[in-house]
MDAnalysis code that builds the backbone (N, CA, C; Angstrom):
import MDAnalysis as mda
import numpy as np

u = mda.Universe.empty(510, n_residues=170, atom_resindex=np.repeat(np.arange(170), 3), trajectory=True)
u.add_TopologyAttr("name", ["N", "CA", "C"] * 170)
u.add_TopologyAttr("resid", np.arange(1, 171))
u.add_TopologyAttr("resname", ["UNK", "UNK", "UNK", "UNK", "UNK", "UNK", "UNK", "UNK", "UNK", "UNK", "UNK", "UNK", "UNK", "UNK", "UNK", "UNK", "UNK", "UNK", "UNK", "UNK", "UNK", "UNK", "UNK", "UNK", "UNK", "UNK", "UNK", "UNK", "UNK", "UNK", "UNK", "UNK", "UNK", "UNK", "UNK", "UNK", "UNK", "UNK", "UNK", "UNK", "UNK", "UNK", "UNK", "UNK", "UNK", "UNK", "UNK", "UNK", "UNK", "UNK", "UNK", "UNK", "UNK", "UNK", "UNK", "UNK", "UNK", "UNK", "UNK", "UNK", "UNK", "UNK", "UNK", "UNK", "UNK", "UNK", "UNK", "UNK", "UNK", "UNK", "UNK", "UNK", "UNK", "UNK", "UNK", "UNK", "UNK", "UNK", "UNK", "UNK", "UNK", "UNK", "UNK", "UNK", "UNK", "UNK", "UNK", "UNK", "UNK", "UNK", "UNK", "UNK", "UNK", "UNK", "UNK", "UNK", "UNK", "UNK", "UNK", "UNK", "UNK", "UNK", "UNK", "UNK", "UNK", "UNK", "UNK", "UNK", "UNK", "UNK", "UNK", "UNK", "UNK", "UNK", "UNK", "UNK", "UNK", "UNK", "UNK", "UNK", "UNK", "UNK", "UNK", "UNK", "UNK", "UNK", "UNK", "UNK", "UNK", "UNK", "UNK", "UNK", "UNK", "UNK", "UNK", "UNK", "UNK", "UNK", "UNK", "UNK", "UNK", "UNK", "UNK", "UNK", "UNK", "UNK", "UNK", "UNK", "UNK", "UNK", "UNK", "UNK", "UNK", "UNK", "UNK", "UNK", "UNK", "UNK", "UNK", "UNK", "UNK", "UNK", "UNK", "UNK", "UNK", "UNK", "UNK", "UNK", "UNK", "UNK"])
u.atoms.positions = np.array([
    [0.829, -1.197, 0.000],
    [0.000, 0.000, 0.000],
    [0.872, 1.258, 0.000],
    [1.974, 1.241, 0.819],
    [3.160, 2.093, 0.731],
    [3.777, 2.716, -0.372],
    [3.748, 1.968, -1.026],
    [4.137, 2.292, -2.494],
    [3.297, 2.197, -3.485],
    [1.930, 1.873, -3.290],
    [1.107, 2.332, -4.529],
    [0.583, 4.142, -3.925],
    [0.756, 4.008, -2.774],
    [0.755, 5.500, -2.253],
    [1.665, 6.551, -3.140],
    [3.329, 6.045, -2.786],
    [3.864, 6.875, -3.436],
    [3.683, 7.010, -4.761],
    [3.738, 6.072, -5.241],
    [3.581, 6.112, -6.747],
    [2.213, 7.592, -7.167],
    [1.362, 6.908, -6.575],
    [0.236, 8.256, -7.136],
    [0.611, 9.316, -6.503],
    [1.176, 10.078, -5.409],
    [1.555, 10.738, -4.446],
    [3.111, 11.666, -5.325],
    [3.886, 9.864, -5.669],
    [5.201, 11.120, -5.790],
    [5.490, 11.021, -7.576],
    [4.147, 10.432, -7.772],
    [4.366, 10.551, -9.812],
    [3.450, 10.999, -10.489],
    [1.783, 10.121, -10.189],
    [1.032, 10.136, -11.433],
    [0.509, 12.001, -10.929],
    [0.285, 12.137, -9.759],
    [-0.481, 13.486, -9.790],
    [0.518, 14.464, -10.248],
    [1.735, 14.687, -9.760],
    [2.516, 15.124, -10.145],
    [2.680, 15.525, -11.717],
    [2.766, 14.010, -12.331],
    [1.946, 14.742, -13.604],
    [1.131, 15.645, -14.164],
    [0.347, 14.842, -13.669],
    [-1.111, 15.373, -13.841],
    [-1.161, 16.752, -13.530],
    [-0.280, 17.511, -12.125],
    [-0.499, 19.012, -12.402],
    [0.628, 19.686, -12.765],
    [1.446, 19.033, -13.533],
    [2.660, 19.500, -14.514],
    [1.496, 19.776, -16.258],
    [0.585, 19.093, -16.492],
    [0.216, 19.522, -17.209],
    [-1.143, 20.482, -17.462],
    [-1.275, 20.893, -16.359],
    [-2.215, 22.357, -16.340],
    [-3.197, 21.697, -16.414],
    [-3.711, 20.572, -15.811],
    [-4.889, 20.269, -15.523],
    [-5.747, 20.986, -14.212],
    [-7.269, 21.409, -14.550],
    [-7.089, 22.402, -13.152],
    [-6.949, 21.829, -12.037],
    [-6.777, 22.074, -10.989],
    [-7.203, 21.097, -9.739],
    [-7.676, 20.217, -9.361],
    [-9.571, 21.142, -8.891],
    [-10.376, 20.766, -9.322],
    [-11.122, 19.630, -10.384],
    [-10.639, 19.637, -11.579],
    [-10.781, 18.238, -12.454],
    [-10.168, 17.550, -11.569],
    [-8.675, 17.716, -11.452],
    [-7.657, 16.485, -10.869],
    [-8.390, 15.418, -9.673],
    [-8.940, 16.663, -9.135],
    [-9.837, 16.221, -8.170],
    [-10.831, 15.131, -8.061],
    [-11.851, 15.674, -8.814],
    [-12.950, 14.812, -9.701],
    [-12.690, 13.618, -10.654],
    [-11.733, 14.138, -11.150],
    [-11.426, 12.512, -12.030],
    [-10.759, 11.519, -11.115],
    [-9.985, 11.869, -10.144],
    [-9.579, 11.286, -8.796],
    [-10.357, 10.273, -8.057],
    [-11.895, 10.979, -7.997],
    [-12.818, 10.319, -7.260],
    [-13.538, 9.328, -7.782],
    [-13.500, 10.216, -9.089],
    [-14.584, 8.854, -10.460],
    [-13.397, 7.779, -10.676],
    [-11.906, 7.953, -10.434],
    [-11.476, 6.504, -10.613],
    [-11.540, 5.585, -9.350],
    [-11.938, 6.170, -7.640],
    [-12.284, 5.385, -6.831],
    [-13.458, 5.418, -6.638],
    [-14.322, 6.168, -7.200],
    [-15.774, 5.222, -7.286],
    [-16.395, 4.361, -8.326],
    [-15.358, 4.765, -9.448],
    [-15.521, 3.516, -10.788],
    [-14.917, 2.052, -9.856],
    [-13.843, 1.871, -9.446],
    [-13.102, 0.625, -8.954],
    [-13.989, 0.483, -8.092],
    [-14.901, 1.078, -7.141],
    [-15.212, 0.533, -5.880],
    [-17.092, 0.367, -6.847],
    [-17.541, 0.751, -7.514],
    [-18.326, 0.177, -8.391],
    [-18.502, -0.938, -8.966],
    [-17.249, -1.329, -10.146],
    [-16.923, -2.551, -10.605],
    [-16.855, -3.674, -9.659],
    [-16.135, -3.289, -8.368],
    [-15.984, -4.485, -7.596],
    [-17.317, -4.639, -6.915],
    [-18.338, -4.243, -6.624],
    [-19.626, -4.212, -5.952],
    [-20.316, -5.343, -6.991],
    [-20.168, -4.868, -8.681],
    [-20.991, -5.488, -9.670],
    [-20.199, -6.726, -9.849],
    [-19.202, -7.305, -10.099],
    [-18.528, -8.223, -10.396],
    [-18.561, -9.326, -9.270],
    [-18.793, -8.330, -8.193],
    [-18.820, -9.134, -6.799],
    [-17.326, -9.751, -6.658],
    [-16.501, -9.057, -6.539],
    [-15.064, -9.088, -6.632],
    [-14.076, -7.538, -6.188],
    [-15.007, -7.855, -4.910],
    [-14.394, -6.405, -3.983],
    [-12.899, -7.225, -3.092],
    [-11.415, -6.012, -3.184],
    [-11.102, -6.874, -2.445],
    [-10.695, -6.356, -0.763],
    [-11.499, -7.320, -0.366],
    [-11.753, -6.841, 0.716],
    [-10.919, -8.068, 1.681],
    [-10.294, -9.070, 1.063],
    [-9.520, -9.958, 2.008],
    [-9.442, -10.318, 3.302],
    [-10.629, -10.121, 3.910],
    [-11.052, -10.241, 5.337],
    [-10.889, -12.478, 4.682],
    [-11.217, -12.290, 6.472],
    [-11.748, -14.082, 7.024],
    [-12.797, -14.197, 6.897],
    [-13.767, -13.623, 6.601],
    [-15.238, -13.767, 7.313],
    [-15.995, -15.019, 6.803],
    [-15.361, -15.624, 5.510],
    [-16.319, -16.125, 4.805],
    [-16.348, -16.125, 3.460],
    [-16.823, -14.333, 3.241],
    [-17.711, -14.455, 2.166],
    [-16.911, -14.664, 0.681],
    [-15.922, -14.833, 0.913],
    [-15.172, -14.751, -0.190],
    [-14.367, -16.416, -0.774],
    [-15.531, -17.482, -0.033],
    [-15.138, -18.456, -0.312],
    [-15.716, -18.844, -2.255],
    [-15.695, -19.661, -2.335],
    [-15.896, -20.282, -3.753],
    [-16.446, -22.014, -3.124],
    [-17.552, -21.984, -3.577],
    [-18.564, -23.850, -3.211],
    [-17.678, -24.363, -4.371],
    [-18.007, -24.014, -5.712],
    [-17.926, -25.077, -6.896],
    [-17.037, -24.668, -7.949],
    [-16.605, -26.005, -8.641],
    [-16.114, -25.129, -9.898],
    [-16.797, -23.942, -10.764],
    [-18.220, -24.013, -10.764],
    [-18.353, -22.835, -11.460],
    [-18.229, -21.345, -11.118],
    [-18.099, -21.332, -10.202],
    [-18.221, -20.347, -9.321],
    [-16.759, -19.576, -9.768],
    [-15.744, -20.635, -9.527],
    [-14.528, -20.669, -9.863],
    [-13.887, -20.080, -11.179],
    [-15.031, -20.684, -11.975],
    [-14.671, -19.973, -13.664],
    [-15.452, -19.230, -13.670],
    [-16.126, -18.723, -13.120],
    [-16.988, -17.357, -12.945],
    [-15.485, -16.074, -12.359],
    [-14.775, -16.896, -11.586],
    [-13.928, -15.474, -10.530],
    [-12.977, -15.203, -12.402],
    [-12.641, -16.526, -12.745],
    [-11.754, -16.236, -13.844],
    [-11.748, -15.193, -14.748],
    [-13.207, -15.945, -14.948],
    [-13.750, -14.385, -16.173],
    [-13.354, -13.048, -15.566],
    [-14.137, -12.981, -14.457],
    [-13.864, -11.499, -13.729],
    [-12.409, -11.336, -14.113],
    [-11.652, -12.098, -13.099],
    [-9.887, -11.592, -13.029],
    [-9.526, -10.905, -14.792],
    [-10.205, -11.878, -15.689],
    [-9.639, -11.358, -17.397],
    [-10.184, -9.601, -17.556],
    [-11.574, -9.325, -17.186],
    [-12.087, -8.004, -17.323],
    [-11.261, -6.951, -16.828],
    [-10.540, -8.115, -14.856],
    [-10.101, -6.541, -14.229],
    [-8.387, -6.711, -15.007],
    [-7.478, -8.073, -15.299],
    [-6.435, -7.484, -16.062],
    [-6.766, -6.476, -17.191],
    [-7.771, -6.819, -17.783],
    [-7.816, -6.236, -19.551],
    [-7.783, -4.423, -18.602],
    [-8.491, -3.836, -18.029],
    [-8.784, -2.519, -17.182],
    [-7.121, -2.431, -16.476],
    [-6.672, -3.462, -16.028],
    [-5.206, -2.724, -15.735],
    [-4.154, -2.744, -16.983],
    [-4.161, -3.358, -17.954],
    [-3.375, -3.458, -19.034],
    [-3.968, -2.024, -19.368],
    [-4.909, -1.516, -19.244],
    [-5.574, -0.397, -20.010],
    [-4.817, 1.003, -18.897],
    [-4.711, 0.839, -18.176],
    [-3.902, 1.797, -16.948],
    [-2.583, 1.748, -17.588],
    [-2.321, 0.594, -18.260],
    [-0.543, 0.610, -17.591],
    [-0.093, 1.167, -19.224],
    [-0.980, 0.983, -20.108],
    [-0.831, 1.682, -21.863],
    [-1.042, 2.691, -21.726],
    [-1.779, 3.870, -20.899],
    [-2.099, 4.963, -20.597],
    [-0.660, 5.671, -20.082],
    [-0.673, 4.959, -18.780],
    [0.207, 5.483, -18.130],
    [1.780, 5.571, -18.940],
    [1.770, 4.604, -19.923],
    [3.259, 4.174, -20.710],
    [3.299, 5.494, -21.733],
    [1.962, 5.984, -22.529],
    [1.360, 6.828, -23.353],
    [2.012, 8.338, -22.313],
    [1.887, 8.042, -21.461],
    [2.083, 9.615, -20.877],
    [3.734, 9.454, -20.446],
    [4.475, 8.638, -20.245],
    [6.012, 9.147, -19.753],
    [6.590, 6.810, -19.932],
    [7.850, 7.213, -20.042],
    [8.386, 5.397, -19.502],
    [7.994, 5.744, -17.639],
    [8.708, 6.245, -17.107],
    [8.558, 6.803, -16.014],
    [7.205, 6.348, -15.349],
    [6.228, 7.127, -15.540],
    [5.108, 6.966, -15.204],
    [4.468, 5.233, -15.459],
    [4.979, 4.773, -16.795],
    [4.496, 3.499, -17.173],
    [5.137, 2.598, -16.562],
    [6.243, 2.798, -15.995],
    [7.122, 1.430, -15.196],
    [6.858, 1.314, -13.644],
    [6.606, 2.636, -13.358],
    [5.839, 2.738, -12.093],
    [4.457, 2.249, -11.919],
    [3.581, 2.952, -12.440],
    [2.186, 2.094, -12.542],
    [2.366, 0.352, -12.861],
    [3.406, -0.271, -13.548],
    [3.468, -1.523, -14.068],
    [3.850, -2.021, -12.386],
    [4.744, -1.516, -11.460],
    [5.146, -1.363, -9.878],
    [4.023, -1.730, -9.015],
    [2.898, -0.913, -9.191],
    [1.640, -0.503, -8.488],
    [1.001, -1.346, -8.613],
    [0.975, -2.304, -10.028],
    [0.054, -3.167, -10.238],
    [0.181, -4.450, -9.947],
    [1.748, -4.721, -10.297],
    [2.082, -5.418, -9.694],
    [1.863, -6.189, -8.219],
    [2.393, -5.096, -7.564],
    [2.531, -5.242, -5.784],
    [0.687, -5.484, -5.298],
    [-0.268, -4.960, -6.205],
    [-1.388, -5.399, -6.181],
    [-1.983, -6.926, -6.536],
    [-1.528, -7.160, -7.898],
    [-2.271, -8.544, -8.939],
    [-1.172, -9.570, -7.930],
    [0.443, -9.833, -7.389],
    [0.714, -10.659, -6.762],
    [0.064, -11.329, -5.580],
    [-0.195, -10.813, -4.742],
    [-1.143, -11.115, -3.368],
    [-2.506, -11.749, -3.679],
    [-3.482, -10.866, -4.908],
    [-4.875, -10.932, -5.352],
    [-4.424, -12.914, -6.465],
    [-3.344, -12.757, -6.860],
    [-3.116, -13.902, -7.979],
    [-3.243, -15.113, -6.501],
    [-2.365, -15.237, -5.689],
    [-2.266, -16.005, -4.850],
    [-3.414, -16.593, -4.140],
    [-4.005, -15.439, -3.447],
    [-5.665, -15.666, -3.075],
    [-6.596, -16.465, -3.842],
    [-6.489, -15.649, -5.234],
    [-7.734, -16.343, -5.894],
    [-7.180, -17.792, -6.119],
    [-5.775, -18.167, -6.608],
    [-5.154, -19.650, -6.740],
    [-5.813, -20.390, -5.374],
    [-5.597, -19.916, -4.189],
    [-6.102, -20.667, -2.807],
    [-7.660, -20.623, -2.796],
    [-8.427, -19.708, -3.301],
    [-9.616, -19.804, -3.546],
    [-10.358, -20.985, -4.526],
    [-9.515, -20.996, -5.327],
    [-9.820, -22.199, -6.587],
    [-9.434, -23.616, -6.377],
    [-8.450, -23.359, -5.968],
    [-8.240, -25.058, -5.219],
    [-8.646, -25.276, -4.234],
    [-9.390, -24.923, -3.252],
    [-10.506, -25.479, -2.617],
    [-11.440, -25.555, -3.177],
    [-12.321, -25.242, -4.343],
    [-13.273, -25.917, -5.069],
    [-13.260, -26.751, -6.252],
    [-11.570, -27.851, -5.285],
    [-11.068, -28.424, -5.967],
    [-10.974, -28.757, -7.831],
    [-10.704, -27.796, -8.129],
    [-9.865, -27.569, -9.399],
    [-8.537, -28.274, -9.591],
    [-7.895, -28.740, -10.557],
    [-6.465, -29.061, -10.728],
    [-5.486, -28.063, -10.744],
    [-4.760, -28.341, -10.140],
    [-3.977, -26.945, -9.609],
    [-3.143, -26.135, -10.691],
    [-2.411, -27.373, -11.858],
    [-1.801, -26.590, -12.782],
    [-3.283, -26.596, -13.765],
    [-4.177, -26.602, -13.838],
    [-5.721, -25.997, -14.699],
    [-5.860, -24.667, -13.729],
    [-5.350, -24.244, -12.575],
    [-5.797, -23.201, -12.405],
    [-4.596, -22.513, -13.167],
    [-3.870, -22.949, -12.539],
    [-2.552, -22.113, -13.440],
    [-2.327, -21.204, -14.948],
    [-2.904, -22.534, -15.158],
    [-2.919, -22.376, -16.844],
    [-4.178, -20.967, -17.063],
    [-5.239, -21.154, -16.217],
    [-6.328, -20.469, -16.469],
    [-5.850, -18.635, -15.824],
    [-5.063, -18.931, -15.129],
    [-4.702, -17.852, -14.721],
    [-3.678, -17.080, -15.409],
    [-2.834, -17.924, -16.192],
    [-1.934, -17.206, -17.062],
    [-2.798, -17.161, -17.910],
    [-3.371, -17.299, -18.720],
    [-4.514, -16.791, -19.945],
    [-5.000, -15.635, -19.789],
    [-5.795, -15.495, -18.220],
    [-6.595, -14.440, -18.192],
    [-5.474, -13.139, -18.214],
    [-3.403, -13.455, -17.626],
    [-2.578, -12.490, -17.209],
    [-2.659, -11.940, -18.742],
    [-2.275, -12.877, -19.691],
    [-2.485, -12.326, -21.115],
    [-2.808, -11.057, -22.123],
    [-4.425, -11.301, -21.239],
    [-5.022, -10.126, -21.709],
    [-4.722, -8.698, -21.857],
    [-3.712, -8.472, -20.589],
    [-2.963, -7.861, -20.558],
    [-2.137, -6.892, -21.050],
    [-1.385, -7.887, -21.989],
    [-0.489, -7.155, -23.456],
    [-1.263, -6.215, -24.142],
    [-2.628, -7.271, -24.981],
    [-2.768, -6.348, -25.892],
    [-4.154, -4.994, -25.617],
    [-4.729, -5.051, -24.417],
    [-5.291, -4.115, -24.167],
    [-4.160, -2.808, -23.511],
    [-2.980, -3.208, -22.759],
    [-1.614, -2.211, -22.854],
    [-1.191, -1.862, -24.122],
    [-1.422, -2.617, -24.693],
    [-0.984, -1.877, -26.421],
    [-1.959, -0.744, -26.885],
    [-3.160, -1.191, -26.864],
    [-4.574, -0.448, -27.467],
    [-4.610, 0.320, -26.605],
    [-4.720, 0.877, -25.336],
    [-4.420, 1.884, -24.976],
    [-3.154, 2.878, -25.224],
    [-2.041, 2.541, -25.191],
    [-0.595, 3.208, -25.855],
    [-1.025, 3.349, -26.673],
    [-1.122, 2.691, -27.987],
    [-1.021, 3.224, -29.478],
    [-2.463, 4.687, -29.384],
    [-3.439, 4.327, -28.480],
    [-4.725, 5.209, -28.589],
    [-3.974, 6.090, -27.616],
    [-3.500, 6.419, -26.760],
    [-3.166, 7.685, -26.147],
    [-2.059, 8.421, -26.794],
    [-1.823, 8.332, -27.803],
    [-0.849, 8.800, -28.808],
    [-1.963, 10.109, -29.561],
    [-2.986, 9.243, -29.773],
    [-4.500, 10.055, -30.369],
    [-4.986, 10.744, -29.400],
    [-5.306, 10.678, -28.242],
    [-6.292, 11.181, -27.150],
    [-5.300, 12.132, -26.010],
    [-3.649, 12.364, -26.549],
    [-2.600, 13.469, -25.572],
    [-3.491, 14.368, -24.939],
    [-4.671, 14.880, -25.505],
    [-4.915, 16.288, -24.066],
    [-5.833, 15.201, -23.368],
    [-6.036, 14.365, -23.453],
    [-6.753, 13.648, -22.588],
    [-5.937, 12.457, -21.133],
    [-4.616, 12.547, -21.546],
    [-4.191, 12.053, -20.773],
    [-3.754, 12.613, -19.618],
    [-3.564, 13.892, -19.026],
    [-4.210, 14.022, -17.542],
    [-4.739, 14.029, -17.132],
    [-6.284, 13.526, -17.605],
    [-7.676, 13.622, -16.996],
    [-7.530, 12.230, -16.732],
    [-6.793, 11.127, -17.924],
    [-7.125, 9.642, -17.790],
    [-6.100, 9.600, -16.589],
    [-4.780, 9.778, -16.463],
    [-4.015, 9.719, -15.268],
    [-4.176, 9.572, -14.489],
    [-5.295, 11.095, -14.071],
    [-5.768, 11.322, -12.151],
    [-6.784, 10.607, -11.894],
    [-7.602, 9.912, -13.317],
    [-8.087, 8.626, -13.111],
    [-7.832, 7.391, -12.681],
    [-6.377, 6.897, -13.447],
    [-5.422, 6.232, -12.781],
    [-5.015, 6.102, -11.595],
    [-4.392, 7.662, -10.935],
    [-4.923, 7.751, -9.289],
    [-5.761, 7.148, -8.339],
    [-6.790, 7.634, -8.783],
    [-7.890, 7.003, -7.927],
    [-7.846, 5.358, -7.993],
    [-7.905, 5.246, -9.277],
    [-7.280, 3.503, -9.388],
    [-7.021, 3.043, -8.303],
    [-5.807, 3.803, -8.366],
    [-4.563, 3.037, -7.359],
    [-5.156, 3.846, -5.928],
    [-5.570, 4.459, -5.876],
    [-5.875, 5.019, -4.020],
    [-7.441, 3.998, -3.460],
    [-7.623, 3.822, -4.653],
    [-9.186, 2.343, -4.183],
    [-8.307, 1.692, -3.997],
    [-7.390, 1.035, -4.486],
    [-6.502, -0.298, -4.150],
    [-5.518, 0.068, -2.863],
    [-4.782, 0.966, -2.828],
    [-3.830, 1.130, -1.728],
    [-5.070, 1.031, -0.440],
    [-5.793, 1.965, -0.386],
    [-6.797, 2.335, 1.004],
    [-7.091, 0.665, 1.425],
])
């Protein structure tokens, strides 16, 4: 959390008001990227909230290839952060790739311990899990090559990015 802190703290905003974005926006697009993330995870039912309590077990395999799908939607949405972020500086893009990291490691592990208790084969989760990491690449591409097109838009998408990462750090 420490360092997805800094990262938005000592880079992406930083950006973001290096390029005369007003405040105010910075602000607002800030919030719409932690109430978009804390949205998605409400609908997907894939908040992570990593408590004991329970609710975050998995009964069956389907359930199981149900979390999968999800995990492919939320890589394809961080591949889409990390082409943005690559679109606006290397800097900014190797850091966010940092952020996401120190996030998808812990969340990869969980959901693996989640899936093999609704006994799955362990290298079938594997496999299923590198597929969904995949997605990855080429939605990081399609965003880069498109923020090449959309430059005044990338400090608004940035401090979006922010919020990203401040739903995930918090």
């Amino acid at each position: 959390a420490a360092a997805i802190l800094y990262i938005v703290f000592g880079d992406i905003i930083q950006e973001v008001l290096e390029s005369n974005l007003y405040n105010v926006m910075t602000l607002v697009m800030i919030a719409v990227g932690i109430i978009s993330c804390l949205a998605l995870g409400t609908v997907v039912g894939h908040v992570h909230d990593h408590d004991h309590s329970g609710h975050g077990k998995i009964k069956d395999k389907k359930q199981a290839v149900s979390m999968l799908v999800i995990d492919c939607f939320h890589t394809a949405l961080d591949g889409i952060v990390i082409g943005i972020a690559f679109a606006n500086s290397v800097e900014a893009g190797a850091l966010t790739v940092l952020g996401i990291t120190l996030h998808e490691i812990p969340q990869k592990i969980g959901d693996f311990s989640l899936m093999n208790r609704s006994k799955m084969n362990k290298k079938y989760i594997l496999k299923m899990q590198g597929m969904a990491a995949v997605i990855l690449i080429p939605a990081a591409a399609l965003a880069f090559f498109l923020g090449d097109s959309f430059e005044s838009a990338l400090p608004t998408l940035l401090a979006f990015t922010a919020g990203f990462f401040l739903y995930i750090a918090f």
